[in-house]
C-alpha atoms as an extended CHARMM CRD file, in Angstrom:
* protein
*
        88  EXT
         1         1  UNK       CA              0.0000000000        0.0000000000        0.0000000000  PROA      1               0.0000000000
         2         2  UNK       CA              1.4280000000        3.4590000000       -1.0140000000  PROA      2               0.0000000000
         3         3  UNK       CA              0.8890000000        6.2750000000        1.3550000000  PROA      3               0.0000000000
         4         4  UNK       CA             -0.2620000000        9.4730000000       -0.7800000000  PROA      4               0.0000000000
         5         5  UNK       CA              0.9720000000       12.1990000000        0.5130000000  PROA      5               0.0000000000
         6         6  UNK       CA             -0.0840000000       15.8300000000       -0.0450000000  PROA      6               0.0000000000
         7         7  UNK       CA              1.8040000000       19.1820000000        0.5140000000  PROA      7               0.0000000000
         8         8  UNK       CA              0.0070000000       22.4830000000        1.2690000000  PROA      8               0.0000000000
         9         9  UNK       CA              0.6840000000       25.0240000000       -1.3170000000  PROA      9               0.0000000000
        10        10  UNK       CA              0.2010000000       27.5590000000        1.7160000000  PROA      10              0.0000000000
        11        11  UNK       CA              0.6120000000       27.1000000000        5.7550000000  PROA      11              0.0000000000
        12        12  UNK       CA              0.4760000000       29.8500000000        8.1440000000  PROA      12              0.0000000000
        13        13  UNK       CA              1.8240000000       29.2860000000       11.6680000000  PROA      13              0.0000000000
        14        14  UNK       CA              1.6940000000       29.6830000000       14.5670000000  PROA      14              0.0000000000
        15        15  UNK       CA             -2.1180000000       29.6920000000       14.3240000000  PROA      15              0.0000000000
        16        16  UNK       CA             -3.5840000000       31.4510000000       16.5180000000  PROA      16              0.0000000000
        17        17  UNK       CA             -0.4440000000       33.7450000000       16.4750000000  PROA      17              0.0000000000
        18        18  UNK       CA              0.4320000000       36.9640000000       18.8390000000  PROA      18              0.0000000000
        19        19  UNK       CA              1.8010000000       38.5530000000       15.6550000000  PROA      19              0.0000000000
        20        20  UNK       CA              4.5890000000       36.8390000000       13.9600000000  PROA      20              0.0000000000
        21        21  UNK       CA              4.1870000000       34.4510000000       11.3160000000  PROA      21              0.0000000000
        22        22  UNK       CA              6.0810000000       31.7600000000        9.6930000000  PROA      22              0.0000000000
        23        23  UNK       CA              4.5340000000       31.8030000000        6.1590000000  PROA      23              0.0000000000
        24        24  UNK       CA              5.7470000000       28.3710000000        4.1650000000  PROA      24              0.0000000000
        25        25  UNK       CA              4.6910000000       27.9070000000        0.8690000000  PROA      25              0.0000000000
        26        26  UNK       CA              5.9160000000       25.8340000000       -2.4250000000  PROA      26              0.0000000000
        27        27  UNK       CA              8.4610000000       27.6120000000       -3.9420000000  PROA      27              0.0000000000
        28        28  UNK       CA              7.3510000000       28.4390000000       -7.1260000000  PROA      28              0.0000000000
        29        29  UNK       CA              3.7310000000       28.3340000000       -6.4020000000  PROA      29              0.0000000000
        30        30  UNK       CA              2.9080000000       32.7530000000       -6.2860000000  PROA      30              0.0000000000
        31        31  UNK       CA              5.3890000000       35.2160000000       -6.8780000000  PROA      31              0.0000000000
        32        32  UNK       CA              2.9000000000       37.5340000000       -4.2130000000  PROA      32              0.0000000000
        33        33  UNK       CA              1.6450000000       37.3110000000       -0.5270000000  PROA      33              0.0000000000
        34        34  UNK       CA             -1.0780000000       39.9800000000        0.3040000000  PROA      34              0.0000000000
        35        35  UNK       CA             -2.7480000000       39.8840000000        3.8070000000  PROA      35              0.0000000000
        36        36  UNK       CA             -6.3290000000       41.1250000000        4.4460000000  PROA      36              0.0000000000
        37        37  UNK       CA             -7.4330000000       42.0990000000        7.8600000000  PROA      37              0.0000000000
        38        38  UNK       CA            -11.5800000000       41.1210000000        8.4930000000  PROA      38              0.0000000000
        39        39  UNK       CA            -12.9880000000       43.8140000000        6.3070000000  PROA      39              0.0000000000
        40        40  UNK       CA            -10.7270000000       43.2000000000        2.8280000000  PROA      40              0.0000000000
        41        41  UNK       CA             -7.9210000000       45.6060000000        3.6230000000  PROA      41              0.0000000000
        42        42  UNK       CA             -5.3900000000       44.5640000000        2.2500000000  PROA      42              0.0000000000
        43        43  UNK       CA             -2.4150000000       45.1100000000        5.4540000000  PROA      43              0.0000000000
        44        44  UNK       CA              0.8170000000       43.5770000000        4.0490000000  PROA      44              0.0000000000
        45        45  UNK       CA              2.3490000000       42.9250000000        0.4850000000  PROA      45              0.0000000000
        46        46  UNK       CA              5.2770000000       41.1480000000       -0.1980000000  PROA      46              0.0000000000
        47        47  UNK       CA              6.4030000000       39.3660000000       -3.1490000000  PROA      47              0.0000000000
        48        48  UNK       CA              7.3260000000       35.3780000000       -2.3530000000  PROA      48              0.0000000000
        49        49  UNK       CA             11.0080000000       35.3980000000       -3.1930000000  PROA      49              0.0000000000
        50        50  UNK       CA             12.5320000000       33.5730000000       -5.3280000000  PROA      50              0.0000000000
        51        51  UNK       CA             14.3180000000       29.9370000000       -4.8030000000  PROA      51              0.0000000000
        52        52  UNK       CA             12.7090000000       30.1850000000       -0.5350000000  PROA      52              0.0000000000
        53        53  UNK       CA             10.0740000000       28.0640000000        0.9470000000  PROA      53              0.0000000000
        54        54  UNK       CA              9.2120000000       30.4790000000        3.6360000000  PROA      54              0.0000000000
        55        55  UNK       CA              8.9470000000       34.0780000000        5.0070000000  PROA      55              0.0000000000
        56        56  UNK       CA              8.4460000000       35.4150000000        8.5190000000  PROA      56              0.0000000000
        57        57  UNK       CA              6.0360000000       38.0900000000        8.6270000000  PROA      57              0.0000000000
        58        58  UNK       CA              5.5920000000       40.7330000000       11.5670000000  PROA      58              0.0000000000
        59        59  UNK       CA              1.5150000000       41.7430000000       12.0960000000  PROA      59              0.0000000000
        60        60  UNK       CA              2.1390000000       42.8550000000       15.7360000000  PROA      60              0.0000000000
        61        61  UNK       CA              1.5240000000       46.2700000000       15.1190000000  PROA      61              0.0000000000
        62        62  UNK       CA             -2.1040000000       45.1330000000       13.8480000000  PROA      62              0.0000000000
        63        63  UNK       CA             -4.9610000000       44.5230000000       16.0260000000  PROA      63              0.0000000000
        64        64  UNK       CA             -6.4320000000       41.3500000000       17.2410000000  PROA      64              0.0000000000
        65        65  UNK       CA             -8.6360000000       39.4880000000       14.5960000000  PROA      65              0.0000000000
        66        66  UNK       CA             -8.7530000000       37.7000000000       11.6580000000  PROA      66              0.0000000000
        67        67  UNK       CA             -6.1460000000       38.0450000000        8.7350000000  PROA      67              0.0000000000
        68        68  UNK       CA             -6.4280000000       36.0380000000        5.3570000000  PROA      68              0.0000000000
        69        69  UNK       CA             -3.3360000000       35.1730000000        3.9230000000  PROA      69              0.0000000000
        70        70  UNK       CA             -3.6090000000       34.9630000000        0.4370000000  PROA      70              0.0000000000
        71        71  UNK       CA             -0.6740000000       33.9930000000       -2.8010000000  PROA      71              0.0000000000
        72        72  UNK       CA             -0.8460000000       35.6020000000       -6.0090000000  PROA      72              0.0000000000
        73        73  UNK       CA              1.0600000000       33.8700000000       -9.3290000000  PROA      73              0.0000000000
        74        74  UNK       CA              2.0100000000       36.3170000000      -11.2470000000  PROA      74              0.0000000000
        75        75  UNK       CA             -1.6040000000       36.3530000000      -13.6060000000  PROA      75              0.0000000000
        76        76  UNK       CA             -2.7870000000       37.4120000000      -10.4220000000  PROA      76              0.0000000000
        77        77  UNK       CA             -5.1580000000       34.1710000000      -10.1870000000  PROA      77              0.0000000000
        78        78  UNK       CA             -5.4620000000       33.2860000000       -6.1010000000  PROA      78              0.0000000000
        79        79  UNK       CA             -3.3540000000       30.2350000000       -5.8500000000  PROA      79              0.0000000000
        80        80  UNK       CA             -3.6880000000       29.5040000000       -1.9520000000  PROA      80              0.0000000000
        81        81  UNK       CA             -5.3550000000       31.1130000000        1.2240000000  PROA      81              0.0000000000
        82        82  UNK       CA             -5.4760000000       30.7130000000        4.5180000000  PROA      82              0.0000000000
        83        83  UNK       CA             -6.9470000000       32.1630000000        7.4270000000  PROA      83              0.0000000000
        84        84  UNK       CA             -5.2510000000       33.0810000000       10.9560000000  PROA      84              0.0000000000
        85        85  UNK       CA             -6.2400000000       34.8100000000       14.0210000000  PROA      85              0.0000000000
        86        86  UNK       CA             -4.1760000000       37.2350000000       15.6640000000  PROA      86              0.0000000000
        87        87  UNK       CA             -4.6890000000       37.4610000000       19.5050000000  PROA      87              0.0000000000
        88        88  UNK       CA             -2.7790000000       38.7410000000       22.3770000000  PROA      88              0.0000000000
């Protein structure tokens, strides 16, 4: 029996997180990160670099709540999303 096993195209941890998050992601997946607070603003932009798998990203100045992370190839088609909750 084969084990099938499946990678996320996007994780966000810690989850929830006090601010800082460890964004991993396929490399080659998006070529853009942009993450929403609760009412569609976007609040960060950063493009996924090149040749790295993940990216720490600093929200603490940012109020409690919910965030979407979401990755943007570069047709700027949503290729992966994921939710995270920032409390303190």
């Amino acid at each position: 029996i084969e084990k099938n096993e499946t990678k996320e195209v996007l994780t966000v941890m810690p989850n929830p997180s006090q601010g800082w998050l460890d964004v991993q992601f396929q490399p080659g997946a998006g070529t853009q990160f942009v993450i929403f607070n609760s009412i569609g603003k976007p609040v960060k932009q950063m493009l996924a670099p090149t040749g790295v798998s993940s990216v720490t990203v600093d929200l603490s100045g940012e109020p409690t709540g919910i965030y979407h992370v979401v990755l943007f190839n570069q047709a700027n088609k949503v290729v992966a999303q994921n939710r995270i909750t920032i409390s303190r």
